[in-house]
MIMAR-789827 format. One line per field, with one value per residue (C-alpha): residue in one letter; residue number from 1; x, y, z. Coordinates in Angstrom, 1 decimal, padded with zeros to 4 digits. Example, Ala and Ser with C-alpha at 12.3 -4.5 7.8 and 13.67 -1.06 7.14 Angstrom:
2
residu c(A|S)
num c(1|2)
east c(012.3|013.7)
north c(-004.5|-001.1)
up c(007.8|007.1)
This chain:
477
residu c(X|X|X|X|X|X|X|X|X|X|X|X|X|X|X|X|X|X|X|X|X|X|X|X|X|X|X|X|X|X|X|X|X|X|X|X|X|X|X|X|X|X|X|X|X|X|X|X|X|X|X|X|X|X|X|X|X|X|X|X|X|X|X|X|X|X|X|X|X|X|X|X|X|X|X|X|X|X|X|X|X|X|X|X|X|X|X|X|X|X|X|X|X|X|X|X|X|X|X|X|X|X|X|X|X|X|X|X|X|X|X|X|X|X|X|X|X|X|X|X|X|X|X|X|X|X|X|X|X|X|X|X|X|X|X|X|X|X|X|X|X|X|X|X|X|X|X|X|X|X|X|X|X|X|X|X|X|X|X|X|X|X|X|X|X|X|X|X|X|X|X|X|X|X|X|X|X|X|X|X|X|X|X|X|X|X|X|X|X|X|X|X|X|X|X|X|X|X|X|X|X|X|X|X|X|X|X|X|X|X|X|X|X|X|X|X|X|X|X|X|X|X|X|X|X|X|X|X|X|X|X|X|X|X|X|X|X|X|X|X|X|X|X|X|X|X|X|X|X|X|X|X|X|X|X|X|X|X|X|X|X|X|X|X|X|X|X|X|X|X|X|X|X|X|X|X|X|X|X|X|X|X|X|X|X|X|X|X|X|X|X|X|X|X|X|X|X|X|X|X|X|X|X|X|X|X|X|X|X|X|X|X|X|X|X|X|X|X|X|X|X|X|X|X|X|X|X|X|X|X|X|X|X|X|X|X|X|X|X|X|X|X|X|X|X|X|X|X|X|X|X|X|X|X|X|X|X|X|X|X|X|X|X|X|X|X|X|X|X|X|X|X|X|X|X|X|X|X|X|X|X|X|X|X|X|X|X|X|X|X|X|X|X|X|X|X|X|X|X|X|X|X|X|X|X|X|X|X|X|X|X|X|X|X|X|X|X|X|X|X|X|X|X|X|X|X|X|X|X|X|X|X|X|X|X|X|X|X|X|X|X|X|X|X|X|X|X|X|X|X|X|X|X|X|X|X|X|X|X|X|X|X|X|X|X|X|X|X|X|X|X|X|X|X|X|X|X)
num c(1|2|3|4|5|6|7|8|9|10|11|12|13|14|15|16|17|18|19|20|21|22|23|24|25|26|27|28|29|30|31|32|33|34|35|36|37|38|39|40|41|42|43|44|45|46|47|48|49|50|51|52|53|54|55|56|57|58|59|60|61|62|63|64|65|66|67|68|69|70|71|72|73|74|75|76|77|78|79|80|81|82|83|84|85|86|87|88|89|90|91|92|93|94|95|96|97|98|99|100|101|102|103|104|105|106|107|108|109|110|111|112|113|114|115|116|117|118|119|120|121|122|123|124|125|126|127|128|129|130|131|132|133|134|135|136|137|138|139|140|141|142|143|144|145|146|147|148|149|150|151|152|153|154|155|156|157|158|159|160|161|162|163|164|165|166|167|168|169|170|171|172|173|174|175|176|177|178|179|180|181|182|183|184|185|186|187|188|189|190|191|192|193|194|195|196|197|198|199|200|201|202|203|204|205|206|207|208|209|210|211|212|213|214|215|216|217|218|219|220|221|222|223|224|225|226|227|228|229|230|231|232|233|234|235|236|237|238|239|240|241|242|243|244|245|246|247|248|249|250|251|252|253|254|255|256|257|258|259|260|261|262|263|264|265|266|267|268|269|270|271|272|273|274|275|276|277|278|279|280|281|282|283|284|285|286|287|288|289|290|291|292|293|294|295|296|297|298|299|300|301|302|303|304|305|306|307|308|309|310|311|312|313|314|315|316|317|318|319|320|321|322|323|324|325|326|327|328|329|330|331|332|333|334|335|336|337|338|339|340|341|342|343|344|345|346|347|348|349|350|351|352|353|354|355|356|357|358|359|360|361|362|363|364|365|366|367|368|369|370|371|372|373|374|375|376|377|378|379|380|381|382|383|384|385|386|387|388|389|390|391|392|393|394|395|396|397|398|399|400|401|402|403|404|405|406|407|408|409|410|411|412|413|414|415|416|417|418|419|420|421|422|423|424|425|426|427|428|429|430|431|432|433|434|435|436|437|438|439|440|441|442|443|444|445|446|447|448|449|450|451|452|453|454|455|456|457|458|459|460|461|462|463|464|465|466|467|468|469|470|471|472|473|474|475|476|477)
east c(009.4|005.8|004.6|002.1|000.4|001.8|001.6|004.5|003.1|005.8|009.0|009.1|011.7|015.1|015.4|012.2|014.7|016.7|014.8|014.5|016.2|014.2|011.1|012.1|012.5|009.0|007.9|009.6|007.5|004.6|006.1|006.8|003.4|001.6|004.0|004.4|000.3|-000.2|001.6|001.8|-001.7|-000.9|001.3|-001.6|-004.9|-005.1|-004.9|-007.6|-010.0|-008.7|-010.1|-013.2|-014.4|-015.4|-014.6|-012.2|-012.7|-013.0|-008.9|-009.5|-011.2|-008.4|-005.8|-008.3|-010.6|-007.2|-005.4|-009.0|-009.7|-006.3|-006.6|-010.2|-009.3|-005.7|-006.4|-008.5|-006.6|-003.4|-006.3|-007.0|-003.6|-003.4|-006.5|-006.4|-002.3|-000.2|000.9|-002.3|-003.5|-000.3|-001.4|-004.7|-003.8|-001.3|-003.7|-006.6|-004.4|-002.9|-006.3|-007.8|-004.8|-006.0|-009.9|-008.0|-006.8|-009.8|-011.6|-014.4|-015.6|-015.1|-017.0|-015.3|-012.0|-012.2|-014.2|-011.4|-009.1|-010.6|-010.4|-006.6|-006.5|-008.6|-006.7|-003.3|-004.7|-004.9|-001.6|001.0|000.4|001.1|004.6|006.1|004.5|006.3|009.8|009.4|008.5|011.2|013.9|015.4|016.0|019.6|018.8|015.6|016.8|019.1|016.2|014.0|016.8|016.2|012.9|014.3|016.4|013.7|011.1|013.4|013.2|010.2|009.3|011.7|010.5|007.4|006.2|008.7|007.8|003.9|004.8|006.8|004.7|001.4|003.7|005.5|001.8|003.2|000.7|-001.4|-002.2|-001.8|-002.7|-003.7|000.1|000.4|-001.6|-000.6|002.8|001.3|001.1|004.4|005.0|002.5|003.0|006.3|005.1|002.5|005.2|007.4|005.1|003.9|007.6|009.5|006.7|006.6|002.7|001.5|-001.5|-003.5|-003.5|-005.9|-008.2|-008.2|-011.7|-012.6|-015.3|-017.4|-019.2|-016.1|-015.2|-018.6|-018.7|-015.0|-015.6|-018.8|-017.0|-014.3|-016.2|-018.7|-015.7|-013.8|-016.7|-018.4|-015.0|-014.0|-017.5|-019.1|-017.2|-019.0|-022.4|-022.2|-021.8|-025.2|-026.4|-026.2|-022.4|-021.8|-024.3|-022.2|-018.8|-020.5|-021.7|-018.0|-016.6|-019.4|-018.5|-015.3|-016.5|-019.1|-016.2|-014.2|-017.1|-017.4|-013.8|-013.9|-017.0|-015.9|-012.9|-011.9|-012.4|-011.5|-009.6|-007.8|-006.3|-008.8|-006.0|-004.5|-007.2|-006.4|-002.5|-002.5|001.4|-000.1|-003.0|-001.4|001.6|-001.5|-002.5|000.9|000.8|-002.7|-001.5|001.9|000.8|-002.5|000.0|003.2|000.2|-002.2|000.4|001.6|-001.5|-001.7|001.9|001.2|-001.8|-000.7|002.0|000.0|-003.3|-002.2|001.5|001.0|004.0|003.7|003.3|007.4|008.3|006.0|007.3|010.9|009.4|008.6|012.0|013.2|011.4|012.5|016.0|015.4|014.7|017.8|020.0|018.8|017.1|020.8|021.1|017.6|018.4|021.6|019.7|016.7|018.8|020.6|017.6|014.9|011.6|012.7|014.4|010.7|009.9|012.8|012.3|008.6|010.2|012.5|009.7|007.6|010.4|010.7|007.0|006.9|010.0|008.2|004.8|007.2|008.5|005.9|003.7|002.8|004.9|003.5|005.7|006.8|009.6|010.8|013.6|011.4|010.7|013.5|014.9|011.6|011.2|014.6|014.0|010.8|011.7|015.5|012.3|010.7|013.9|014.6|011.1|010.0|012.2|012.1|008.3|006.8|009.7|008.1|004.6|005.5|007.2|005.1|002.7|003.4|004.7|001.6|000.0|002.5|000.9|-002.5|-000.5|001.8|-001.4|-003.2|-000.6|000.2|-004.0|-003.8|-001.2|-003.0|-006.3|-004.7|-003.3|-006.8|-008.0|-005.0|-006.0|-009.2|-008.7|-006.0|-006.9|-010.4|-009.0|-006.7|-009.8|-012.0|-009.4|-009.1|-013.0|-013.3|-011.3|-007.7|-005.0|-003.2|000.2|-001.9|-004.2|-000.3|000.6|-002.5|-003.0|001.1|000.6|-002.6|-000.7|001.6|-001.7|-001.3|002.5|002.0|-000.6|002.1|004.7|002.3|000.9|004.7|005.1|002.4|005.0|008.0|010.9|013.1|011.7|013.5|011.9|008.8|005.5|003.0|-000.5)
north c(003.1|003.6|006.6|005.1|006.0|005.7|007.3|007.4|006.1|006.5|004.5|001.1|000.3|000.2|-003.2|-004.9|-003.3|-006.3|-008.2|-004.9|-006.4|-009.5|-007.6|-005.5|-009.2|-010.2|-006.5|-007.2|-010.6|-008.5|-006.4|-008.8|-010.5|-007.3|-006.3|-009.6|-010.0|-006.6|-007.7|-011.5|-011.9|-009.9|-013.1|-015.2|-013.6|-015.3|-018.9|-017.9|-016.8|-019.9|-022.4|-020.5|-018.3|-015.0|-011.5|-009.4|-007.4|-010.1|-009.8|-006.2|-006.8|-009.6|-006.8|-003.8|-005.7|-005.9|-002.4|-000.9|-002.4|-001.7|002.3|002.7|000.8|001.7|004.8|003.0|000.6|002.7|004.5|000.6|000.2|003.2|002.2|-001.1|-001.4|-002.1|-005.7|-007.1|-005.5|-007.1|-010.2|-010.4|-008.8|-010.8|-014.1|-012.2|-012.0|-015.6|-017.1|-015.1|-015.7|-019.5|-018.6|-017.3|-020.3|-022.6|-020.1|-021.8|-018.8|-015.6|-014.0|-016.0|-014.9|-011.2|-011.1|-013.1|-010.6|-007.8|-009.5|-009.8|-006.4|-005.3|-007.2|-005.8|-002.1|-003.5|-005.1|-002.7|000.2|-001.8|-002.7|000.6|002.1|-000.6|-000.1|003.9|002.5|000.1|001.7|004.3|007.6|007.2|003.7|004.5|005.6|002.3|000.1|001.8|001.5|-002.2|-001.7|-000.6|-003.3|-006.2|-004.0|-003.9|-007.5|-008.2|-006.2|-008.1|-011.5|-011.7|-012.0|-014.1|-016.6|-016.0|-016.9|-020.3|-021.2|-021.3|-023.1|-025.5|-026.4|-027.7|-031.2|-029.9|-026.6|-024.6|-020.5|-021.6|-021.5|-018.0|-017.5|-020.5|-019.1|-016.9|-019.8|-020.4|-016.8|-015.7|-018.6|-018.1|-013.5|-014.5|-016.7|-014.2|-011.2|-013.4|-014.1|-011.2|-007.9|-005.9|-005.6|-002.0|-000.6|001.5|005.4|007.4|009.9|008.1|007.7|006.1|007.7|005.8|007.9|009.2|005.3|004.3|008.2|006.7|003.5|004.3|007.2|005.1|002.3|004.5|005.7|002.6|000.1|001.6|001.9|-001.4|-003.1|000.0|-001.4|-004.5|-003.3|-000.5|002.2|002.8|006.4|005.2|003.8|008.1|008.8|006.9|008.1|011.7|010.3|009.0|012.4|014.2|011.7|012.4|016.2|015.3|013.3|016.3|018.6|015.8|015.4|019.3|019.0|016.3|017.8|015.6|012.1|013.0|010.4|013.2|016.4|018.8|021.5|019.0|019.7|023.5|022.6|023.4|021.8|018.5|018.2|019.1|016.0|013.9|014.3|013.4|010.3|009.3|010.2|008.6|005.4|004.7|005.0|002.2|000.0|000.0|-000.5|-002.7|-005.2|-004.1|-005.5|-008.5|-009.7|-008.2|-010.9|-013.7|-012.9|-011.2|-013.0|-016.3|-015.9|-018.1|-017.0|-017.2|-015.8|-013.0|-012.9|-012.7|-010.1|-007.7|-007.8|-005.1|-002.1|-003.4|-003.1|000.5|001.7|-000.1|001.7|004.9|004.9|005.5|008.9|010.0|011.4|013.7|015.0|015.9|017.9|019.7|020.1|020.4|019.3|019.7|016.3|014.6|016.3|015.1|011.5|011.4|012.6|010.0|007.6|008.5|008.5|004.8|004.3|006.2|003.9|001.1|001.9|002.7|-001.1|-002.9|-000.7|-002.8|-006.0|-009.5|-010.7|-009.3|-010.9|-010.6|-008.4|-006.3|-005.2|-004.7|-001.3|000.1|-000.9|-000.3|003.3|003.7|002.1|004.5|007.5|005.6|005.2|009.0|010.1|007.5|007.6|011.5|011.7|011.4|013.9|016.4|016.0|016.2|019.2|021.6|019.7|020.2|018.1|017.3|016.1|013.6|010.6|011.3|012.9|009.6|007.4|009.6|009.2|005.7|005.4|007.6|005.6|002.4|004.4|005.4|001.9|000.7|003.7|003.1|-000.7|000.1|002.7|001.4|-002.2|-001.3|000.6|-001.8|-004.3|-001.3|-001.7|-005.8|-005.7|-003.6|-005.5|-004.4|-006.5|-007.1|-005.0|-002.1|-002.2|-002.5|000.5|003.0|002.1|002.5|005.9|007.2|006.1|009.1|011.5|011.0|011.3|014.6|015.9|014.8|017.1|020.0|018.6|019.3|023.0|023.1|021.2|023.2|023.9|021.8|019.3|020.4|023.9|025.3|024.7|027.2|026.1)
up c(004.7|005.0|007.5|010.0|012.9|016.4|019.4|022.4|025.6|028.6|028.4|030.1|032.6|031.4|032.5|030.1|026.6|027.3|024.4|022.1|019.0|019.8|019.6|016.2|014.6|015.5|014.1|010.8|010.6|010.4|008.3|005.6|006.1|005.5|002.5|001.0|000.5|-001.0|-003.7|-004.1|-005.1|-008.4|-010.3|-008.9|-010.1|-013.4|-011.8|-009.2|-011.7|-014.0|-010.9|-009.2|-012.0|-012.1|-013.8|-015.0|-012.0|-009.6|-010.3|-009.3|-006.2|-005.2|-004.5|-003.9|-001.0|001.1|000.3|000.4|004.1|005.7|004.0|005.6|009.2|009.4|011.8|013.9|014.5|015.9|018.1|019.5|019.8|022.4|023.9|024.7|024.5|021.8|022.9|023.0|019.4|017.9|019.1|018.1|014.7|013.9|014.8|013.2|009.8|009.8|010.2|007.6|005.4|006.0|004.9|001.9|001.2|001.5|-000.2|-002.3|-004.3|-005.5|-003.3|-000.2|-001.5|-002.1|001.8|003.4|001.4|002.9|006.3|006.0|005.3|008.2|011.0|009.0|010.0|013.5|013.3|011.9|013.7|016.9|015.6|014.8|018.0|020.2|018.6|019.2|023.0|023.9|021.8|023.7|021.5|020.4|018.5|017.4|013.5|014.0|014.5|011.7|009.4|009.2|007.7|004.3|003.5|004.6|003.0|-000.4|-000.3|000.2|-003.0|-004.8|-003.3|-003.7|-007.2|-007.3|-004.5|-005.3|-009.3|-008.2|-005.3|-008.3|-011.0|-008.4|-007.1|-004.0|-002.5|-005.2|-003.8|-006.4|-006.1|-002.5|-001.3|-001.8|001.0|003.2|003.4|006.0|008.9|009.8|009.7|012.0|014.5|014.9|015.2|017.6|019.9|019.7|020.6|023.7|024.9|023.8|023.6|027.1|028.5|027.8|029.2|027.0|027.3|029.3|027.6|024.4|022.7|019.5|016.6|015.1|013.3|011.6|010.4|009.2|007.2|006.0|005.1|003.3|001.1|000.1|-001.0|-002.9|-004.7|-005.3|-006.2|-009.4|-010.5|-010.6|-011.7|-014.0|-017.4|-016.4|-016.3|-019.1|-017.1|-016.0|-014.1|-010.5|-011.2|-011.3|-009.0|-006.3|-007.5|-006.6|-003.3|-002.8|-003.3|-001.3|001.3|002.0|002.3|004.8|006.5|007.1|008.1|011.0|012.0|012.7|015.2|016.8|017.5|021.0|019.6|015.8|013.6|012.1|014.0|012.6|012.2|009.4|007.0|007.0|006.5|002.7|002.4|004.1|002.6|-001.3|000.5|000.5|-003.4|-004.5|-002.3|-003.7|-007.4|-007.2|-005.9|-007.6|-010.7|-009.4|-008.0|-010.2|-013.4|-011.7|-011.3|-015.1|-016.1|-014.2|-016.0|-019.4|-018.8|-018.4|-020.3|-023.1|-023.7|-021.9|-019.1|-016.4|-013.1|-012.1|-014.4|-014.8|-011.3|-012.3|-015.3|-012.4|-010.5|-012.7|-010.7|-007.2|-009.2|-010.2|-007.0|-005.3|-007.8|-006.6|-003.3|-001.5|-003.6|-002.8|000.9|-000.1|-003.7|-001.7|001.0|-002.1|-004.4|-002.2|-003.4|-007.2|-006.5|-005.9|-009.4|-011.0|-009.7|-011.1|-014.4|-014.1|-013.7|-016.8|-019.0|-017.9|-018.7|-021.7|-022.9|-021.5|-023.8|-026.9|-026.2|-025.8|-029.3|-032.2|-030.6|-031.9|-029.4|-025.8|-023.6|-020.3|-021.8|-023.8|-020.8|-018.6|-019.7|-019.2|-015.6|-014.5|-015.8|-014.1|-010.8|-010.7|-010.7|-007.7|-005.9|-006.3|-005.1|-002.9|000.0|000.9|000.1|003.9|004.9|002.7|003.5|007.4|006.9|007.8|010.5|014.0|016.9|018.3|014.8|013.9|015.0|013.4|009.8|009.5|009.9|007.6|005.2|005.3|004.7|001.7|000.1|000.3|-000.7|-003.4|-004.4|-004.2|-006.7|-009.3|-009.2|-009.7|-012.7|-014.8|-014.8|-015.8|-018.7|-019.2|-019.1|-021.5|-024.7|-024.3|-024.6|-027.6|-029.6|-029.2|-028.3|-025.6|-026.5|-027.3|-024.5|-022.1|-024.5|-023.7|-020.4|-019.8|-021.1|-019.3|-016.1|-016.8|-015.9|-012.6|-011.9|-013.6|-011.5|-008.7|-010.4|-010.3|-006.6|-005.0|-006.3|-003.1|-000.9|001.7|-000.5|001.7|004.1|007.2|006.7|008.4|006.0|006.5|007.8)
């Protein structure tokens, strides 16, 4: 399960947790709306671009615009959330997303698709904060880890799923909708969240003494797209000087963010004392590398299967099923390796995982002719890795940061993942994208690009030595 941010307003009268379960249904809807278009939009790229044109990054910028908007917003939005109350910020995100998810769908360009993408993501930043921060409210403590452990299963799922469903939904072309489906599927979903949220969610006021920053999100925003956007479109347009001027400006940016953060100490984003916490801060290079290399491959496996070997859309879909299999094999062994291995286990898993790539490269090399099963040891391999690292990674990173940091670390986390999503989206398809243009087909191009994903799980390797030997140990600041 994802880290997020939420804060702990004071309990609500014992009598209002009558519909508590009720209420961690309509969270889980959310849940599965948010998770489910991260991801289903990958099967479905081709057939966009296929009907309204564009780029090889356009694809790029389909699953980037969304991860990219909830990363930058997703702090803010748990600050709203204790502002303005949680209740009321569910309910307007969860609107916010289904109608964009609807602008998604009528989507007439491009352009209107990847803004409309990025307005899903943005009211998702708003919206899932709310959800965990109302369970930890109407929950009392002793069912708490009962009613989070209902997010792994439905979030395991959902993994599976939703190639899948996004892959049928764009062969089966229901009332001649086509790709457009994908993102009706959203509708019912969301009416039957926001009913539920009106008739089920207590009211919560927001908290006192809670002050938003500005300045700190614009700074944000503004670095992470200056980092992200020459990425994606510099192949395009050859590279020229001001595509690594801004990539500087990117990097600089998030510098001058930090420099703000600590003056603005009382209405800071981030708990300035968590960018002096060397263990959390290395935690948050190991989120960044890890998942810019299981997302952006990812993306990369999904159009190598229909671009360069012709799959459909199901079943590149079913293709993809394999990794969500890996990490069910292992994820149940992950809790009790890490509590007997410490952080070696994380290390382990990540070499688990490029030994699954690698085998997955060495498959797929000088192939006239890739199947679905050419595939599947590879991706079992990898995704046993992820199921051995994934699940004790945020334990490890909060190690060492103190009670009173939680709620801004988690969030800062959970932004840092989908930051680093967008990044590995935007890196390895575009070299994925670099050895297609120079002439070299699609196998190799799966093959080179499989490889170079390695790089980052290794700098993860060498990130954890940085990391509390156990997770339950005090990390120094």
């Amino acid at each position: 399960m994802s880290a997020t941010a939420v804060s702990v307003p004071s309990r609500i009268a014992p009598s209002e947790h009558r519909l508590r379960w009720a209420v961690l249904a309509i969270v889980l809807v959310a849940e599965v709306m948010d998770l489910v278009d991260g991801t289903i939009v990958n099967v479905a790229a081709p057939a966009i671009r296929a009907e309204l044109g564009g780029s090889a990054a356009t694809m790029q910028w389909l699953v980037a615009a969304y991860t990219l908007a909830f990363a930058v917003l997703l702090v803010t939005g748990a600050r709203l959330g204790d502002l303005v109350g949680r209740r009321r910020l569910f309910m307007i995100g969860i609107a916010g997303f289904t109608t964009a998810s609807v602008l998604c769908a009528v989507a007439a360009s491009p352009g209107m698709l990847i803004a409309t993408r990025a307005l899903q993501g943005a009211f998702g930043a708003v919206l899932i904060p709310q959800g965990f921060g109302m369970i930890k409210q109407v929950f009392p403590a002793d069912e708490v880890t009962k009613a989070f452990a209902a997010f792994g299963p439905v979030m395991g799922l959902s993994a599976v799923a939703a190639p899948i469903i996004g892959g049928s939904l764009v062969d089966a072309d229901p009332f001649g909708t086509g790709w457009r489906a994908i993102f009706l599927v959203n509708v019912p979903l969301g009416i039957l969240g926001l009913i539920g949220a009106r008739r089920v969610m207590p009211r919560t006021a927001g908290t006192r003494g809670t002050r938003l920053d500005p300045g700190g999100v614009l700074i944000l925003t503004a670095a992470s797209f200056a980092l992200i956007y020459p990425l994606v479109q510099g192949r395009e347009l050859g590279w020229p000087a001001w595509t690594f001027a801004m990539l500087a400006a990117g990097i600089a940016g998030f510098g001058v963010f930090a420099a703000y953060e600590r003056r603005h100490r009382n209405r800071a984003l981030i708990e300035p004392s968590l960018l002096r916490n060397r263990a959390f801060t290395s935690g948050l290079v190991v989120a960044v590398c890890f998942f810019a290399a299981m997302i952006g491959l990812n993306l990369v496996l999904s159009l190598f299967c229909q671009i360069g070997e012709g799959f459909s859309p199901l079943r590149t879909g079913l293709t993809l099923a394999p990794f969500a299999f890996g990490v069910a094999l292992t994820a149940g062994a992950s809790y009790p390796m890490a509590q007997k291995l410490g952080r070696v286990s994380m290390q382990i898993g990540f070499a688990v995982m490029a030994a699954g790539l690698t085998m997955l490269a060495l498959m797929v090399h000088g192939a006239d002719d890739v199947s679905s099963w050419t595939l599947v040891p590879g991706e079992l391999l990898a995704g046993a890795g992820m199921g051995l690292a994934l699940p004790p990674l945020f334990d490890f990173i909060l190690a060492g940061v103190a009670d009173h940091e939680v709620g801004s670390a988690s969030g800062v986390l959970n932004a840092v993942q989908q930051l680093g999503a967008a990044l590995g989206i935007a890196v390895l398809a575009t070299i994925f994208f670099a050895y297609v243009d120079h002439g070299r087909v699609a196998a190799d191009a799966m093959t080179n690009t499989t490889l170079l994903s390695i790089v980052p799980l290794a700098l993860a390797t060498l990130a954890v030595f940085r990391l509390p030997r156990h997770a339950r140990e005090a990390g120094a600041h």
